[in-house]
C-alpha positions as CSV (number, residue, x, y, z in Angstrom):
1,X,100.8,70.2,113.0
2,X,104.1,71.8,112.8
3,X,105.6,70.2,115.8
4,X,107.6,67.5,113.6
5,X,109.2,69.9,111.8
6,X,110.5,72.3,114.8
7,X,111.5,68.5,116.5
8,X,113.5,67.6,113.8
9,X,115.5,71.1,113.1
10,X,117.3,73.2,115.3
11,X,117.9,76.6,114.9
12,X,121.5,76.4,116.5
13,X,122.4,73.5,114.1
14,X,121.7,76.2,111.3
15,X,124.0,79.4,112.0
16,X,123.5,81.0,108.2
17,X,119.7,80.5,108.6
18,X,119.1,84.0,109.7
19,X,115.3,84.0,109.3
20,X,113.3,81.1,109.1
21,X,113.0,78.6,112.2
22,X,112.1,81.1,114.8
23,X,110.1,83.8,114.7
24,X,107.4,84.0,112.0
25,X,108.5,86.2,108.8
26,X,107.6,86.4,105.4
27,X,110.5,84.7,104.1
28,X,113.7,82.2,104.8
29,X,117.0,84.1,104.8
30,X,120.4,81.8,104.2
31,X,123.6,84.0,104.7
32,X,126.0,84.0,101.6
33,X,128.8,85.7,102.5
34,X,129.3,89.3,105.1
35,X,126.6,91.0,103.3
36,X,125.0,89.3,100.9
37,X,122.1,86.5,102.2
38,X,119.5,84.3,99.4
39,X,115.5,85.1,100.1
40,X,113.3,81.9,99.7
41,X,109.4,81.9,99.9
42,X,106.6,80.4,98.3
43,X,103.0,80.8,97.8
44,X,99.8,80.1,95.7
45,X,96.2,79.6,95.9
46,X,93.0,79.2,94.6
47,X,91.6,82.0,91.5
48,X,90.4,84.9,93.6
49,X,89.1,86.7,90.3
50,X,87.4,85.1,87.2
51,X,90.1,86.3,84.2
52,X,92.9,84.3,84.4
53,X,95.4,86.2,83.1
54,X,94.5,88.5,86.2
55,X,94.5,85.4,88.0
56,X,98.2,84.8,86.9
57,X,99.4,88.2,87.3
58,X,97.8,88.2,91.1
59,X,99.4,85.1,92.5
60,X,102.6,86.5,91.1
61,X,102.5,89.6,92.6
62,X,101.5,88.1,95.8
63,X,104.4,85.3,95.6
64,X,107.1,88.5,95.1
65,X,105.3,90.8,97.6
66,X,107.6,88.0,100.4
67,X,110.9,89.1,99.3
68,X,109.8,92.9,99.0
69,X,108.4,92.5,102.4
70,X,112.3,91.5,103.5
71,X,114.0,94.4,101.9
72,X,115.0,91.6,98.8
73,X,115.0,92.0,95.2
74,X,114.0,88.7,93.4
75,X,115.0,87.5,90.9
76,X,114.3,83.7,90.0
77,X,110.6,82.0,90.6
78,X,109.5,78.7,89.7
79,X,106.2,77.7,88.9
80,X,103.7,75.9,91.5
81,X,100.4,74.9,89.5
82,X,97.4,72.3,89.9
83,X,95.0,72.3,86.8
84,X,92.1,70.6,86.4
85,X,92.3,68.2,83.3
86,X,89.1,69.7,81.9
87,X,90.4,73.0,82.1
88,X,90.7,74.6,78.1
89,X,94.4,74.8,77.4
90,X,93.9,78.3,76.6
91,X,92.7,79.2,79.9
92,X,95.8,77.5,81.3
93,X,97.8,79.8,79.3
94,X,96.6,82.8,80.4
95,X,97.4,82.1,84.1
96,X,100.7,81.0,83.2
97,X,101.2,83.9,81.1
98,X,99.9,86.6,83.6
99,X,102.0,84.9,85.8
100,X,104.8,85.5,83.5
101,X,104.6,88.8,82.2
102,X,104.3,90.2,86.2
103,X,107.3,88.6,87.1
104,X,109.0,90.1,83.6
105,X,108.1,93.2,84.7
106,X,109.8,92.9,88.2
107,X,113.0,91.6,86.5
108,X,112.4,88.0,87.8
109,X,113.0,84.8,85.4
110,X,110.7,82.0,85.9
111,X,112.9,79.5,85.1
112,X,110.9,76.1,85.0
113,X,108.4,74.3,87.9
114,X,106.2,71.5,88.6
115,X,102.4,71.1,87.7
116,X,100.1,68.3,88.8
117,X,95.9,67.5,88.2
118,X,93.5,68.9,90.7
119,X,89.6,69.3,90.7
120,X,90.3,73.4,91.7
121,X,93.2,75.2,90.1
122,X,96.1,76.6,92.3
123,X,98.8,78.7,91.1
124,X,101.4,80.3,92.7
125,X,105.4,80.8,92.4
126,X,108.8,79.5,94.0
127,X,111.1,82.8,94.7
128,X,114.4,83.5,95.4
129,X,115.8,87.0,96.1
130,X,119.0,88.6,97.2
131,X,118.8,90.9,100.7
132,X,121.7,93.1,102.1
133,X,122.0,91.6,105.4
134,X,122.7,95.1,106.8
135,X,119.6,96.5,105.4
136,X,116.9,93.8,105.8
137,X,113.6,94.3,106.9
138,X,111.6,91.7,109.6
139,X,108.6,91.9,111.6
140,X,110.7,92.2,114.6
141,X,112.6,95.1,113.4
142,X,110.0,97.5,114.3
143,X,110.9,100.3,117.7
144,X,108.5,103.0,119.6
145,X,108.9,106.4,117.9
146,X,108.7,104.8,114.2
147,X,105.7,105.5,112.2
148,X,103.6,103.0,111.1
149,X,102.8,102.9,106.9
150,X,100.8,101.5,104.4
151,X,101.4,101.0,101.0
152,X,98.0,99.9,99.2
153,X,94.6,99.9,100.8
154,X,92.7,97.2,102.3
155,X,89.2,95.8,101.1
156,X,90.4,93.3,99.2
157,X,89.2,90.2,100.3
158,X,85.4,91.5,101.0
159,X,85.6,92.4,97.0
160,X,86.3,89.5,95.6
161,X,84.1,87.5,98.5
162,X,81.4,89.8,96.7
163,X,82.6,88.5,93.2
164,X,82.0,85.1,94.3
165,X,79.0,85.7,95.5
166,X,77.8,87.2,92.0
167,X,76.7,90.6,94.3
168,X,80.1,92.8,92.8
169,X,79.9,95.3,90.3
170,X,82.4,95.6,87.2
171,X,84.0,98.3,88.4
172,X,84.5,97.2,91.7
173,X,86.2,94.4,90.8
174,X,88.9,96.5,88.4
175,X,89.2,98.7,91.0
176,X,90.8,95.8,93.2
177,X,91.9,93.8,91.0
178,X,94.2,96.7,90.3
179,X,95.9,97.4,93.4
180,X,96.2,93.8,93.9
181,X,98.6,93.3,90.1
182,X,100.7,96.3,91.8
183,X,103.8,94.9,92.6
184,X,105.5,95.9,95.8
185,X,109.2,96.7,94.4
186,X,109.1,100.7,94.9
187,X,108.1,100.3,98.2
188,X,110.4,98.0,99.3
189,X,112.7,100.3,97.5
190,X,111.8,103.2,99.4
191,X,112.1,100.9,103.0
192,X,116.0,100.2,102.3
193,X,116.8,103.7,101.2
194,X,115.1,105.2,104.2
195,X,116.1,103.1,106.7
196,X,113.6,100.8,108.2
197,X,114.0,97.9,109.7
198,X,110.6,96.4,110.5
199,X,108.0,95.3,107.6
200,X,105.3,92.8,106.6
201,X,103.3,92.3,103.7
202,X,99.4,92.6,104.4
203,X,98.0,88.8,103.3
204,X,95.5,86.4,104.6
205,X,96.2,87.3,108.1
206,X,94.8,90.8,107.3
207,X,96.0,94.3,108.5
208,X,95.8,93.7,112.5
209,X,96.9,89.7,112.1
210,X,100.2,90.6,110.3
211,X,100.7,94.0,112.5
212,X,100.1,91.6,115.4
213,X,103.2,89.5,114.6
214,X,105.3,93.0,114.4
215,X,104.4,93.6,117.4
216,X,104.8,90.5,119.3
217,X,108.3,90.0,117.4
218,X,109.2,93.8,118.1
219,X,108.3,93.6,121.7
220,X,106.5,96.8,121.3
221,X,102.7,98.0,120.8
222,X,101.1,99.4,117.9
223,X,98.5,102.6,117.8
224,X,96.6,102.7,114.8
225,X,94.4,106.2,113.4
226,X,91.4,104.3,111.9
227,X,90.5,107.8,110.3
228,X,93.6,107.8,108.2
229,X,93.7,103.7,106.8
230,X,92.8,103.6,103.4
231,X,90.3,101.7,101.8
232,X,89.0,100.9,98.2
233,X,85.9,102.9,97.3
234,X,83.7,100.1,98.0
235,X,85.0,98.4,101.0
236,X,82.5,99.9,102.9
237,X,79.6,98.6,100.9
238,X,80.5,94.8,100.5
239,X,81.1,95.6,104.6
240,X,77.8,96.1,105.3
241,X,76.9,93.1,102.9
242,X,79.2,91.2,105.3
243,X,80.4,89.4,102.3
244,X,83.8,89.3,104.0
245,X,85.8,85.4,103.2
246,X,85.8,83.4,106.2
247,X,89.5,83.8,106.8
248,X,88.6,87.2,107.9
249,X,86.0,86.0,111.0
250,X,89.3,83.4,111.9
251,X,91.3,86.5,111.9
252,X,88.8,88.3,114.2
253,X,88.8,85.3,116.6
254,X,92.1,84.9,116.8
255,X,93.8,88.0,116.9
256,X,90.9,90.3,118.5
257,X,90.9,89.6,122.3
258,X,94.4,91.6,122.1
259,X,93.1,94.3,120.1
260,X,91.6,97.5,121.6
261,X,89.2,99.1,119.4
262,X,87.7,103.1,120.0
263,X,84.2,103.7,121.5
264,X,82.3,104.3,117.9
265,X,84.1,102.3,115.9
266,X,81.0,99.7,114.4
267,X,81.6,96.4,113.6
268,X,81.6,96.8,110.0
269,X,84.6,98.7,110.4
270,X,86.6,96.6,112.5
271,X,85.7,93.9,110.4
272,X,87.3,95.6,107.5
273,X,91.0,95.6,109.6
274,X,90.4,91.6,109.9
275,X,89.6,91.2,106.2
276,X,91.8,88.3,104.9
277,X,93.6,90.5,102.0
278,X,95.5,88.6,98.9
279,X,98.3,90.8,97.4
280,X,97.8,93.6,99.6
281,X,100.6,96.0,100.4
282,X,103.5,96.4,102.7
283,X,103.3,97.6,106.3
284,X,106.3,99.0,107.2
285,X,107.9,100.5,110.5
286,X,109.6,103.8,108.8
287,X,112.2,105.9,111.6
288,X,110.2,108.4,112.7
289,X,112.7,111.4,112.1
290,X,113.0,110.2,108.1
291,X,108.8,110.2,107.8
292,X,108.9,113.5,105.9
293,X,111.4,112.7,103.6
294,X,109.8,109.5,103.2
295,X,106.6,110.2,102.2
296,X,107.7,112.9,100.1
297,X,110.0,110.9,98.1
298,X,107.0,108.2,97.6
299,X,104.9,110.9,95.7
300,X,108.0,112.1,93.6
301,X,108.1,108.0,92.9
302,X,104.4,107.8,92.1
303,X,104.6,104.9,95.6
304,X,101.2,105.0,97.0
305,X,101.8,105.7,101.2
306,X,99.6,106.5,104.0
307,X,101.2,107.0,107.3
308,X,98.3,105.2,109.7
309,X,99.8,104.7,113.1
310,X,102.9,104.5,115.1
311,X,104.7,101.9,117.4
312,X,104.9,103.1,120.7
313,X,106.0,100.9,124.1
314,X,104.0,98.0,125.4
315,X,102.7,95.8,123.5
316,X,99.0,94.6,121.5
317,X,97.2,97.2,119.9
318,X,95.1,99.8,119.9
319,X,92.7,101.3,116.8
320,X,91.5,105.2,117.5
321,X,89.1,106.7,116.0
Protein backbone atom coordinates (compact mmCIF):
# COMPACT_ATOMS: atom_id res chain seq x y z
CA UNK A 1 0.00 0.00 0.00
CA UNK A 2 2.71 2.32 0.68
CA UNK A 3 5.07 1.20 -1.97
CA UNK A 4 4.02 4.26 -4.37
CA UNK A 5 4.96 6.54 -2.02
CA UNK A 6 8.56 5.20 -0.99
CA UNK A 7 8.93 4.74 -5.26
CA UNK A 8 8.27 8.13 -5.75
CA UNK A 9 10.55 9.92 -2.81
CA UNK A 10 13.91 9.35 -1.94
CA UNK A 11 15.38 9.99 1.20
CA UNK A 12 18.77 11.26 -0.38
CA UNK A 13 16.88 13.73 -2.56
CA UNK A 14 15.56 15.18 0.88
CA UNK A 15 18.81 16.07 3.10
CA UNK A 16 16.75 18.49 5.77
CA UNK A 17 14.20 15.60 6.15
CA UNK A 18 15.73 14.28 9.18
CA UNK A 19 12.89 11.97 10.26
CA UNK A 20 10.27 10.85 8.11
CA UNK A 21 11.05 8.52 4.97
CA UNK A 22 12.99 5.90 6.80
CA UNK A 23 12.55 4.51 9.81
CA UNK A 24 9.08 4.66 11.47
CA UNK A 25 8.68 7.61 14.07
CA UNK A 26 6.01 9.45 15.51
CA UNK A 27 6.56 12.51 13.55
CA UNK A 28 8.26 14.21 10.24
CA UNK A 29 11.30 16.38 11.16
CA UNK A 30 12.38 19.24 8.40
CA UNK A 31 15.74 20.92 9.48
CA UNK A 32 15.48 24.81 9.79
CA UNK A 33 18.65 26.05 10.38
CA UNK A 34 21.91 24.36 12.88
CA UNK A 35 19.60 23.76 15.66
CA UNK A 36 16.35 24.43 15.13
CA UNK A 37 14.12 21.64 12.93
CA UNK A 38 9.74 22.05 12.32
CA UNK A 39 7.75 18.78 13.82
CA UNK A 40 4.78 17.70 11.52
CA UNK A 41 2.22 14.95 12.39
CA UNK A 42 -1.27 14.25 12.13
CA UNK A 43 -3.98 12.15 13.63
CA UNK A 44 -7.69 11.58 14.27
CA UNK A 45 -10.30 9.01 14.69
CA UNK A 46 -13.43 7.73 15.45
CA UNK A 47 -15.28 8.97 19.26
CA UNK A 48 -13.77 6.50 21.72
CA UNK A 49 -16.01 7.95 24.55
CA UNK A 50 -19.73 9.14 24.38
CA UNK A 51 -19.22 13.09 25.71
CA UNK A 52 -17.90 14.99 23.04
CA UNK A 53 -16.32 17.57 24.57
CA UNK A 54 -14.08 14.56 26.09
CA UNK A 55 -14.17 13.33 22.67
CA UNK A 56 -12.50 16.73 21.53
CA UNK A 57 -10.12 17.09 24.30
CA UNK A 58 -8.97 13.22 23.62
CA UNK A 59 -8.12 13.41 19.98
CA UNK A 60 -6.22 16.55 20.86
CA UNK A 61 -4.26 15.27 23.36
CA UNK A 62 -3.52 12.29 21.29
CA UNK A 63 -2.66 14.50 18.05
CA UNK A 64 0.06 16.53 20.41
CA UNK A 65 1.28 13.44 22.28
CA UNK A 66 3.48 13.06 18.37
CA UNK A 67 5.53 16.07 18.89
CA UNK A 68 5.99 15.31 22.74
CA UNK A 69 6.99 11.89 21.78
CA UNK A 70 10.00 13.88 19.61
CA UNK A 71 11.22 16.06 22.31
CA UNK A 72 8.99 19.15 20.36
CA UNK A 73 6.94 21.69 21.77
CA UNK A 74 3.91 22.52 19.44
CA UNK A 75 2.63 25.06 18.79
CA UNK A 76 0.07 25.45 15.65
CA UNK A 77 -2.73 22.51 14.81
CA UNK A 78 -5.24 22.60 12.28
CA UNK A 79 -8.42 20.97 12.48
CA UNK A 80 -9.25 17.46 10.63
CA UNK A 81 -13.12 16.71 11.06
CA UNK A 82 -15.86 14.52 9.33
CA UNK A 83 -19.40 15.15 10.76
CA UNK A 84 -22.35 13.54 10.06
CA UNK A 85 -25.02 16.06 8.67
CA UNK A 86 -27.55 14.88 11.19
CA UNK A 87 -25.29 15.49 13.89
CA UNK A 88 -26.96 18.52 16.41
CA UNK A 89 -24.78 21.54 15.87
CA UNK A 90 -24.26 21.62 19.46
CA UNK A 91 -22.76 18.29 19.66
CA UNK A 92 -20.36 19.50 17.00
CA UNK A 93 -19.35 22.24 19.16
CA UNK A 94 -18.36 20.43 21.95
CA UNK A 95 -15.83 18.33 20.08
CA UNK A 96 -14.55 21.27 18.45
CA UNK A 97 -14.42 23.03 21.60
CA UNK A 98 -12.71 20.19 23.72
CA UNK A 99 -10.52 20.12 20.99
CA UNK A 100 -9.84 23.65 21.50
CA UNK A 101 -9.48 24.36 25.00
CA UNK A 102 -6.74 21.13 25.28
CA UNK A 103 -4.70 22.57 22.72
CA UNK A 104 -5.12 26.29 24.73
CA UNK A 105 -3.90 24.74 27.48
CA UNK A 106 -0.67 23.27 25.80
CA UNK A 107 0.06 26.75 24.33
CA UNK A 108 -0.98 25.55 20.76
CA UNK A 109 -3.26 27.87 18.30
CA UNK A 110 -5.60 26.05 16.13
CA UNK A 111 -5.47 28.21 13.55
CA UNK A 112 -8.17 27.09 10.92
CA UNK A 113 -8.80 23.35 9.07
CA UNK A 114 -10.94 21.50 6.79
CA UNK A 115 -14.23 19.58 7.55
CA UNK A 116 -16.13 17.34 5.25
CA UNK A 117 -19.73 14.91 5.72
CA UNK A 118 -19.35 11.47 6.92
CA UNK A 119 -21.86 8.72 8.23
CA UNK A 120 -19.21 8.31 11.57
CA UNK A 121 -17.62 11.39 12.97
CA UNK A 122 -13.74 11.69 12.90
CA UNK A 123 -11.80 14.30 14.57
CA UNK A 124 -8.34 14.81 14.95
CA UNK A 125 -5.59 17.74 14.51
CA UNK A 126 -2.76 18.94 12.03
CA UNK A 127 0.44 19.84 14.31
CA UNK A 128 3.40 21.55 13.91
CA UNK A 129 6.16 21.86 16.67
CA UNK A 130 9.66 23.11 17.02
CA UNK A 131 12.52 20.33 18.20
CA UNK A 132 16.25 21.13 19.16
CA UNK A 133 17.92 18.98 16.78
CA UNK A 134 20.59 18.33 19.46
CA UNK A 135 18.11 17.20 21.88
CA UNK A 136 15.48 15.14 19.97
CA UNK A 137 14.05 12.12 20.93
CA UNK A 138 13.38 8.92 18.23
CA UNK A 139 12.58 5.36 18.62
CA UNK A 140 15.97 4.57 17.50
CA UNK A 141 17.64 6.61 20.08
CA UNK A 142 17.30 4.08 22.65
CA UNK A 143 21.07 2.10 24.06
CA UNK A 144 21.55 -1.03 26.61
CA UNK A 145 22.11 0.27 30.15
CA UNK A 146 19.11 2.97 29.76
CA UNK A 147 16.06 2.36 31.73
CA UNK A 148 12.97 1.85 30.20
CA UNK A 149 9.80 4.42 31.48
CA UNK A 150 6.34 4.87 31.45
CA UNK A 151 4.40 7.85 31.75
CA UNK A 152 0.62 6.89 32.10
CA UNK A 153 -0.77 3.42 32.45
CA UNK A 154 -2.18 1.13 30.07
CA UNK A 155 -5.86 -0.28 29.95
CA UNK A 156 -7.14 2.06 27.86
CA UNK A 157 -8.44 0.54 24.95
CA UNK A 158 -10.12 -2.60 26.92
CA UNK A 159 -12.19 0.46 28.80
CA UNK A 160 -13.62 2.06 26.38
CA UNK A 161 -14.05 -1.45 24.24
CA UNK A 162 -16.22 -2.02 27.51
CA UNK A 163 -17.97 1.34 27.05
CA UNK A 164 -19.04 0.22 23.73
CA UNK A 165 -20.15 -2.62 24.66
CA UNK A 166 -22.58 -1.04 27.39
CA UNK A 167 -20.64 -3.59 30.12
CA UNK A 168 -18.43 -0.24 31.77
CA UNK A 169 -19.17 1.39 34.78
CA UNK A 170 -19.22 5.25 35.38
CA UNK A 171 -16.33 5.41 37.14
CA UNK A 172 -14.41 3.37 35.11
CA UNK A 173 -14.77 5.29 32.28
CA UNK A 174 -13.73 8.80 34.24
CA UNK A 175 -11.04 7.01 35.45
CA UNK A 176 -9.64 6.64 31.77
CA UNK A 177 -10.99 9.07 30.32
CA UNK A 178 -8.80 11.02 32.56
CA UNK A 179 -5.43 9.86 31.94
CA UNK A 180 -6.19 9.79 28.41
CA UNK A 181 -7.10 14.25 28.42
CA UNK A 182 -3.52 14.32 30.20
CA UNK A 183 -1.36 15.91 27.92
CA UNK A 184 2.18 14.67 27.49
CA UNK A 185 4.16 18.11 27.74
CA UNK A 186 5.85 17.55 31.36
CA UNK A 187 7.13 14.51 30.25
CA UNK A 188 8.48 15.39 27.24
CA UNK A 189 9.85 18.14 29.34
CA UNK A 190 11.47 15.96 31.66
CA UNK A 191 13.04 13.66 28.50
CA UNK A 192 15.07 16.90 27.10
CA UNK A 193 16.25 18.04 30.45
CA UNK A 194 17.46 14.67 31.40
CA UNK A 195 18.96 13.54 28.52
CA UNK A 196 17.26 10.83 26.61
CA UNK A 197 17.37 10.15 23.34
CA UNK A 198 14.99 7.31 22.52
CA UNK A 199 11.00 7.79 23.04
CA UNK A 200 7.55 6.73 21.66
CA UNK A 201 4.15 7.53 22.47
CA UNK A 202 2.02 4.36 23.49
CA UNK A 203 -1.03 4.35 20.65
CA UNK A 204 -2.84 1.85 18.67
CA UNK A 205 0.15 -0.28 18.37
CA UNK A 206 -0.02 -0.79 22.15
CA UNK A 207 2.88 -1.05 24.80
CA UNK A 208 5.00 -4.05 23.10
CA UNK A 209 4.03 -2.85 19.27
CA UNK A 210 5.54 0.65 19.84
CA UNK A 211 8.45 -0.78 22.24
CA UNK A 212 8.97 -3.22 19.33
CA UNK A 213 9.79 -0.37 16.80
CA UNK A 214 12.44 1.09 19.57
CA UNK A 215 13.91 -1.79 19.59
CA UNK A 216 14.26 -2.79 16.02
CA UNK A 217 15.32 0.98 15.21
CA UNK A 218 17.78 0.92 18.34
CA UNK A 219 19.31 -2.32 17.35
CA UNK A 220 18.99 -3.33 20.86
CA UNK A 221 16.54 -5.64 23.10
CA UNK A 222 14.12 -4.67 25.55
CA UNK A 223 13.45 -6.53 29.23
CA UNK A 224 10.31 -5.63 30.67
CA UNK A 225 9.20 -6.17 34.79
CA UNK A 226 5.49 -7.05 34.20
CA UNK A 227 5.22 -6.63 38.18
CA UNK A 228 6.05 -3.05 38.00
CA UNK A 229 3.72 -1.80 34.52
CA UNK A 230 0.99 0.15 35.62
CA UNK A 231 -2.44 -0.31 34.93
CA UNK A 232 -5.92 1.45 35.57
CA UNK A 233 -7.85 0.02 38.39
CA UNK A 234 -9.95 -1.95 36.13
CA UNK A 235 -7.87 -3.19 33.45
CA UNK A 236 -7.86 -6.37 34.85
CA UNK A 237 -11.58 -6.82 34.98
CA UNK A 238 -12.63 -5.73 31.29
CA UNK A 239 -9.32 -8.36 30.78
CA UNK A 240 -11.03 -11.17 31.83
CA UNK A 241 -14.24 -9.79 29.97
CA UNK A 242 -11.88 -9.91 26.97
CA UNK A 243 -13.56 -6.90 25.83
CA UNK A 244 -10.27 -5.83 24.38
CA UNK A 245 -10.82 -3.64 20.55
CA UNK A 246 -9.72 -5.75 17.80
CA UNK A 247 -6.61 -3.68 17.11
CA UNK A 248 -5.30 -5.32 20.24
CA UNK A 249 -5.61 -9.34 18.85
CA UNK A 250 -3.71 -7.56 15.37
CA UNK A 251 -1.21 -6.34 17.76
CA UNK A 252 -0.77 -9.83 19.33
CA UNK A 253 -0.44 -11.42 15.90
CA UNK A 254 1.78 -9.36 14.69
CA UNK A 255 4.21 -8.36 17.15
CA UNK A 256 4.05 -11.64 19.50
CA UNK A 257 6.16 -14.38 17.80
CA UNK A 258 9.16 -11.96 18.83
CA UNK A 259 8.02 -11.48 22.27
CA UNK A 260 9.11 -13.79 25.15
CA UNK A 261 6.66 -13.85 27.83
CA UNK A 262 7.55 -15.50 31.74
CA UNK A 263 6.29 -18.99 32.75
CA UNK A 264 2.97 -17.64 34.72
CA UNK A 265 2.22 -14.84 33.00
CA UNK A 266 -1.81 -15.75 31.82
CA UNK A 267 -3.17 -14.66 28.78
CA UNK A 268 -5.21 -12.00 30.21
CA UNK A 269 -2.22 -10.37 31.12
CA UNK A 270 -0.31 -10.47 28.06
CA UNK A 271 -3.24 -9.38 26.39
CA UNK A 272 -3.24 -6.24 28.36
CA UNK A 273 0.57 -5.26 26.87
CA UNK A 274 -1.14 -5.75 23.26
CA UNK A 275 -4.14 -3.52 24.14
CA UNK A 276 -4.52 -0.97 21.29
CA UNK A 277 -4.23 2.33 23.74
CA UNK A 278 -5.50 5.91 22.36
CA UNK A 279 -3.75 8.87 24.09
CA UNK A 280 -1.65 6.73 26.19
CA UNK A 281 1.70 7.94 27.52
CA UNK A 282 5.28 8.25 26.49
CA UNK A 283 7.75 5.46 26.63
CA UNK A 284 10.99 6.73 26.98
CA UNK A 285 14.67 5.31 26.99
CA UNK A 286 15.96 7.60 30.17
CA UNK A 287 20.32 7.23 30.69
CA UNK A 288 20.54 4.97 33.21
CA UNK A 289 23.01 6.93 35.47
CA UNK A 290 20.26 10.09 35.40
CA UNK A 291 17.15 7.52 36.57
CA UNK A 292 17.35 8.85 40.15
CA UNK A 293 17.38 12.23 39.46
CA UNK A 294 14.77 11.58 36.98
CA UNK A 295 12.17 10.13 38.69
CA UNK A 296 12.70 12.34 41.53
CA UNK A 297 12.30 15.44 39.62
CA UNK A 298 8.91 13.83 38.04
CA UNK A 299 7.26 13.73 41.56
CA UNK A 300 8.55 17.30 42.57
CA UNK A 301 6.67 18.04 38.93
CA UNK A 302 3.53 16.09 39.90
CA UNK A 303 4.79 13.84 36.17
CA UNK A 304 3.36 10.43 36.69
CA UNK A 305 6.62 7.75 36.03
CA UNK A 306 7.14 4.17 36.44
CA UNK A 307 10.43 2.83 35.58
CA UNK A 308 9.31 -0.83 33.99
CA UNK A 309 12.21 -2.22 32.23
CA UNK A 310 15.58 -1.62 30.69
CA UNK A 311 17.29 -1.95 27.18
CA UNK A 312 19.81 -4.29 27.27
CA UNK A 313 21.89 -5.92 24.06
CA UNK A 314 20.19 -8.11 21.43
CA UNK A 315 17.36 -7.56 20.26
CA UNK A 316 13.16 -8.50 20.67
CA UNK A 317 11.84 -8.65 23.95
CA UNK A 318 11.37 -10.23 26.90
CA UNK A 319 8.32 -9.67 29.70
CA UNK A 320 9.43 -11.15 33.43
CA UNK A 321 7.35 -11.78 35.89
Amino acid sequence: MLRPIQNTFDSADYPDLLVGLGDPDDAAVWRLDERRALVVTTDFFTPVVDDPYDYGAISAANSLSDIYAMGGRPFLALNIAALPPNLPPEIAGEILRGGAEKAHEAGVVIAGGHTIRDEEPKFGLVALGFVDTEHMLTKGGARPGDALVLTKPLGFGVTTTALKQQKAAPEDIAEVVGWMKRLNKTAAELAVEFGARGGTDVTGFSLLGHAMEMADTSGAGLRFDYARIPFVSCARRYAELWTFPGGSSDNRLFFGKRVRFAEGIDEASQMLLFDAQTSGGLLLSVPGEKIRDFMARAKELDQPAWVVGEVVEGGGIVVEK
